[in-house]
N, C-alpha and C positions, 0 to 999 in steps of 0.2 A: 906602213903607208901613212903618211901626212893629210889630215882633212879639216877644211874650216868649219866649224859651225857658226853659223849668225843668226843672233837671237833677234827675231823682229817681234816689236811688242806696241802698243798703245801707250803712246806717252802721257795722253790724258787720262788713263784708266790709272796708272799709276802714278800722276798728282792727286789723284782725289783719295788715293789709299790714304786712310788713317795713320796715325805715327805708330801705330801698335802693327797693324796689317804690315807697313810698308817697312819696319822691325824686322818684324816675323818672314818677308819677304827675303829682304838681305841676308839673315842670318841662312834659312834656308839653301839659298846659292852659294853664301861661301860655305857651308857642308859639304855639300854637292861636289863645289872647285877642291875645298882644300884633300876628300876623298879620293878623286882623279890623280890630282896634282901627285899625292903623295904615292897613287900607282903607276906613276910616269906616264899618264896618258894625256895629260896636260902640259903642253909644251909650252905656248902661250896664251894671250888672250887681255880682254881690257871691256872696260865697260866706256862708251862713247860716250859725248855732251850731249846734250836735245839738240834738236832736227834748228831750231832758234837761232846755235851756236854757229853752224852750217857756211860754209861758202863754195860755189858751186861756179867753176871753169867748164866754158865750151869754146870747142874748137869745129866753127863750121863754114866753111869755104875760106879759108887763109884768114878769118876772122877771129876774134877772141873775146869773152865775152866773161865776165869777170857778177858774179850778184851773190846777192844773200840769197841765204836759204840753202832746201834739200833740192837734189835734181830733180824729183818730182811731188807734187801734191800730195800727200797719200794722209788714212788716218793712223796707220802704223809705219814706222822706222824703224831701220837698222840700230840697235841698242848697245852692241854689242858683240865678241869675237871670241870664239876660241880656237887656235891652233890644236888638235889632238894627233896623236900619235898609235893606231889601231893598226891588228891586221890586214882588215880588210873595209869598205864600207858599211858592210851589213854591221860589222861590231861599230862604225862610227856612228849609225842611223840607232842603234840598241841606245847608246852612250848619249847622243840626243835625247832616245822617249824618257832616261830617266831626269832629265830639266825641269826642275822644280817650279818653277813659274808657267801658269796659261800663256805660253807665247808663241809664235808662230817659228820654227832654225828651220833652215836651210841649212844643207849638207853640201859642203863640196870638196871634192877631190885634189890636193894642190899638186900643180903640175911643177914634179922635180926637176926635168929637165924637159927642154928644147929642142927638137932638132931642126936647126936653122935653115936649113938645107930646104926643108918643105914649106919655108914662111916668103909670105908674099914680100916682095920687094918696096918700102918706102920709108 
């Protein structure tokens, strides 16, 4: 089973990290990744820009609407992705608690297929 995890974290908590902290940070998670990686439970994955970098399309009533920024105001951001490759979710949610950083993943389940048949019409 295929699952994402996304790492949402405090962007301003980690500018203010020290260059030793924010070192010790990095090195850390590529541990973490390059340990995974190398037990093929890392398929993919990437670390994002700042929320800064951000531009943000709506689509609402035949309108489009084109701005800077994150979709919504928040003090933490989506940071980051990893594709993982587990049996099941409980081993993907295990594979999360060991993320080396204070930060907040969300788990989710990537839907391998479709069946079209039961999808709304538009």
């Amino acid at each position: 089973m295929r699952c994402t995890l996304m790492f949402v974290g405090d962007e301003s908590a980690e500018a203010a990290l020290d260059p030793a902290e924010r070192r010790r940070m990095y090195e850390a998670i590529g541990t973490w990744w390059g340990e995974r990686a190398a037990a093929g439970r890392i398929l993919d994955g990437k670390e994002l820009g700042p929320t800064a970098t951000a531009t943000t399309i709506r689509k609402r009533g035949g309108k489009v609407t084109v701005s800077d920024g994150p979709f919504i105001e928040s003090k933490e951001a989506l940071g980051g992705f990893a594709i993982v490759d587990v049996p099941d979710l409980d081993a993907a949610i295990e594979l999360a608690k060991g993320w080396p950083v204070l930060e907040t993943i969300e788990v989710r389940p990537v839907v391998e297929e479709r069946d079209e048949s039961s999808q709304p019409e538009g």
